[in-house]
C-alpha positions in Angstrom: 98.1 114.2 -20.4 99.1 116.0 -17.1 96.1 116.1 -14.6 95.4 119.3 -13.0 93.4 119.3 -9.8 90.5 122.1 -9.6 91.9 123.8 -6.8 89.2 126.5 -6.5 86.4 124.2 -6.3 88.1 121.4 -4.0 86.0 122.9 -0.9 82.7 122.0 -2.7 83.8 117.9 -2.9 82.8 116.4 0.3 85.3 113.8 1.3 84.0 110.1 1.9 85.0 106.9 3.9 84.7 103.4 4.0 81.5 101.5 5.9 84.0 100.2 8.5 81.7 97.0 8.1 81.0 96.7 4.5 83.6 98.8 2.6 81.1 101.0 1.3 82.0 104.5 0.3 80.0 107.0 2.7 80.1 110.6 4.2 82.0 110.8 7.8 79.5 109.9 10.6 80.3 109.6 14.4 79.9 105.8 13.6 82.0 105.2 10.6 79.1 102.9 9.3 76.5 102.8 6.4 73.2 102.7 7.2 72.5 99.1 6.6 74.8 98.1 8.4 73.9 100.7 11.4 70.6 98.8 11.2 72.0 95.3 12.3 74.1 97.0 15.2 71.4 99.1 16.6 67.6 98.4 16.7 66.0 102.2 18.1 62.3 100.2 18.4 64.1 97.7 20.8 61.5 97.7 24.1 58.5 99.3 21.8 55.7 96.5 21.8 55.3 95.6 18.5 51.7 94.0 19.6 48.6 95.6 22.0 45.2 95.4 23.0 42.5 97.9 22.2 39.3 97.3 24.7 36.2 97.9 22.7 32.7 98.2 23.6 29.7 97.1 21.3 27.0 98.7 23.3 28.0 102.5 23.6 31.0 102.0 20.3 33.6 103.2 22.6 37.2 102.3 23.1 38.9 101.8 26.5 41.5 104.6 27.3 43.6 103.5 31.2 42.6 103.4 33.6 39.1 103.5 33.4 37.5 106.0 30.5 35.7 105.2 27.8 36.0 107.4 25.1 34.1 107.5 21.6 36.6 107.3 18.4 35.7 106.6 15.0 37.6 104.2 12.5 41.8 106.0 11.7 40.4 108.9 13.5 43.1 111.4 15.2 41.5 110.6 18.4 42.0 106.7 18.1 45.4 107.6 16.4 46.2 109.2 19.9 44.4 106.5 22.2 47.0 103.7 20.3 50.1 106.4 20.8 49.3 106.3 24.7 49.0 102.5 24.7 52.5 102.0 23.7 55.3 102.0 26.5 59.0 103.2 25.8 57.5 105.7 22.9 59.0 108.5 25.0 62.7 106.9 24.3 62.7 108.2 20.5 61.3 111.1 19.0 58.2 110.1 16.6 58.2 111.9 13.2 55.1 110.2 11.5 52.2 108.1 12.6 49.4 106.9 9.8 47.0 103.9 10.3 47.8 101.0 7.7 44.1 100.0 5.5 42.7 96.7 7.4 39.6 94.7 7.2 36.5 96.6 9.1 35.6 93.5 10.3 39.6 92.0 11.4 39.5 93.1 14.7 43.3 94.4 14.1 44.0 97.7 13.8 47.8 98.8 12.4 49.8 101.9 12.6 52.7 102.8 11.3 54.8 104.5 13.3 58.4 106.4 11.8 60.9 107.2 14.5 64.4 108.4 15.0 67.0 108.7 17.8 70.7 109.4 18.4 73.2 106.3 18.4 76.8 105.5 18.9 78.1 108.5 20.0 75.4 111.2 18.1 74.2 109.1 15.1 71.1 109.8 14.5 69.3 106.4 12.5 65.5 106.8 11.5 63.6 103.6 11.8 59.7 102.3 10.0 57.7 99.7 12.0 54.5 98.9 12.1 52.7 97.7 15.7 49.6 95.7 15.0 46.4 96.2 17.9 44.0 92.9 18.7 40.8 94.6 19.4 39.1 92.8 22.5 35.2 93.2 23.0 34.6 94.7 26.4 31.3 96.1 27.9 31.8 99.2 30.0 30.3 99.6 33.3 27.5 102.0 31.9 26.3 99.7 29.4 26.8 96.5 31.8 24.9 98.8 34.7 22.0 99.7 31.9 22.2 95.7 31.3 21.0 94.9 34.9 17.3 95.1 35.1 14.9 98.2 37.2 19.2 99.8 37.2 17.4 103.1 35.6 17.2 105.8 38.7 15.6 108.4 36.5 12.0 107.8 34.6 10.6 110.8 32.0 7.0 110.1 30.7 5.9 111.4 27.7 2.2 111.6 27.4 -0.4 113.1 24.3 -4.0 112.3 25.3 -5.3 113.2 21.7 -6.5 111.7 18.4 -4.1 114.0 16.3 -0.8 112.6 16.5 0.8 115.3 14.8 2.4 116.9 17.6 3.9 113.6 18.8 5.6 113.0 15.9 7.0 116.9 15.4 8.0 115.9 18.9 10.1 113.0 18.0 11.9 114.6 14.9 12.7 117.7 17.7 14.7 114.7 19.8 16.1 113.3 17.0 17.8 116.3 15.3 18.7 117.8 18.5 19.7 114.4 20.3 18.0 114.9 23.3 18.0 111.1 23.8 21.6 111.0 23.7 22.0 109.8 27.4 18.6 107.4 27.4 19.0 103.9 29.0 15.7 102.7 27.3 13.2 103.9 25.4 9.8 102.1 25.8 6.7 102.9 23.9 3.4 103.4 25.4 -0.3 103.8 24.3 -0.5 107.1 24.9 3.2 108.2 24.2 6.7 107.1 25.3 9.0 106.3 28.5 12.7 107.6 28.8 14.9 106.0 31.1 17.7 107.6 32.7 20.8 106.4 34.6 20.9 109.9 37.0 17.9 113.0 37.8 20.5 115.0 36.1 19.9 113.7 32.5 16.1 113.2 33.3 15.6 116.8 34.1 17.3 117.9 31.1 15.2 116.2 28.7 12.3 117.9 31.0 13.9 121.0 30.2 13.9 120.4 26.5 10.5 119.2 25.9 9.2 122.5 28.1 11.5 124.4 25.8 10.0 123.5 22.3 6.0 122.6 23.2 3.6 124.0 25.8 3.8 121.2 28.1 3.4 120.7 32.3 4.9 118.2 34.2 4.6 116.8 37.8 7.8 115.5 39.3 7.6 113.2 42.2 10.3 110.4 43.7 9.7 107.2 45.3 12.5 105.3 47.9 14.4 102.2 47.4 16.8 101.9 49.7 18.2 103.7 52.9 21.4 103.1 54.5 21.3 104.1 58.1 24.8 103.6 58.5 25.8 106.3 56.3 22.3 108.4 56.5 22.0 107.8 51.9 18.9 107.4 50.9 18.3 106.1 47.0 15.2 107.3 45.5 13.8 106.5 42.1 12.7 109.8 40.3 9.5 110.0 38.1 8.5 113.2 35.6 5.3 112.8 34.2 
């Protein structure tokens, strides 16, 4: 029996090659090579470190970002996705299609992300690569929890006071700082007889939390500042600041 080509549908068939490595049948590609065999010539991750360093801190549960920001990020958050993007060098050589964090031990101290990439090889290849970079996280106490650390560091003192038997308002009080977190930027919190002592790190955050307890009770405060230290050299004085 006489075999007659399909002549109308011959433009449909896509004409293939040998893997000029392996002999296997592929489509024409500006390298002449399979895939697998592409791999073993050409490694696109080649200067991408395959291991880094997160800084963490236990104090404040934030995470290091260069040079010198701490910034909060929960647990395969975007945010913490994007801090380990930024700590790799030579990610800007490939274009990254997909980044996903890899399920690790809370407790581990390693945090992995896998990370898809391609790029364009041997003369406008383009080969798509999987790898997975693996971050040590390092304990590491930033400077406002190693400042707050140091004792009498607070610059800033807000006292609370109720001189009354009915503790009912002092308590309404506390659920107001709690749901509103008016405490958020407290250095200490020390309890007193008669009520409570906030510490602050600046005048800035103690005046705020003035602001907020004269915004949500009928309340009157007397604000005075007493001086540390006084360079005359540079004419800076350092006060400590008391609202009470």
């Amino acid at each position: 029996m006489e075999y007659i080509p399909d002549l109308e549908n011959a433009g449909d068939v896509k004409a293939k090659i040998l893997c000029c490595q392996c002999g296997t049948p592929i489509e024409p590609n500006p390298s002449n090579m399979c895939v697998a065999c592409l791999r073993t010539q050409v490694d696109i991750t080649e200067g991408i470190p395959k291991q880094a360093t997160l800084h963490f801190c236990k104090g404040c549960e934030r995470y290091l970002q260069p040079p010198s920001e701490w910034v909060p990020c929960a647990l395969e958050s975007r945010e913490l996705l994007s801090l380990c993007l930024k700590k790799l060098k030579g990610l800007n050589r490939v274009k990254l299609v997909d980044a996903g964090f890899v399920w690790t031990e809370p407790h581990s101290k390693r945090i992995k992300v896998k990370l898809t990439v391609h790029a364009e090889v041997l003369g406008g290849a383009i080969l798509q690569q999987v790898f997975v970079v693996e971050y040590t996280v390092n304990h590491q106490m930033c400077d406002d929890c190693h400042r707050s650390e140091a004792q009498d560091y607070w610059r800033a003192l807000v006292q609370v006071r109720q001189k009354a038997e009915n503790k009912k308002t002092f308590y309404y009080l506390e659920q107001l700082i709690l749901k509103h977190k008016a405490h958020e930027h407290t250095l200490g919190i020390k309890p007193i007889h008669e009520g409570l002592d906030f510490f602050y790190p600046t005048e800035a955050y103690a005046r705020k939390m003035v602001d907020f307890l004269v915004s949500v009770l009928p309340c009157r405060y007397q604000h005075s500042r007493k001086l540390i230290s006084h360079d005359i050299h540079s004419n800076i004085y350092n006060y400590k600041f008391t609202y009470r």
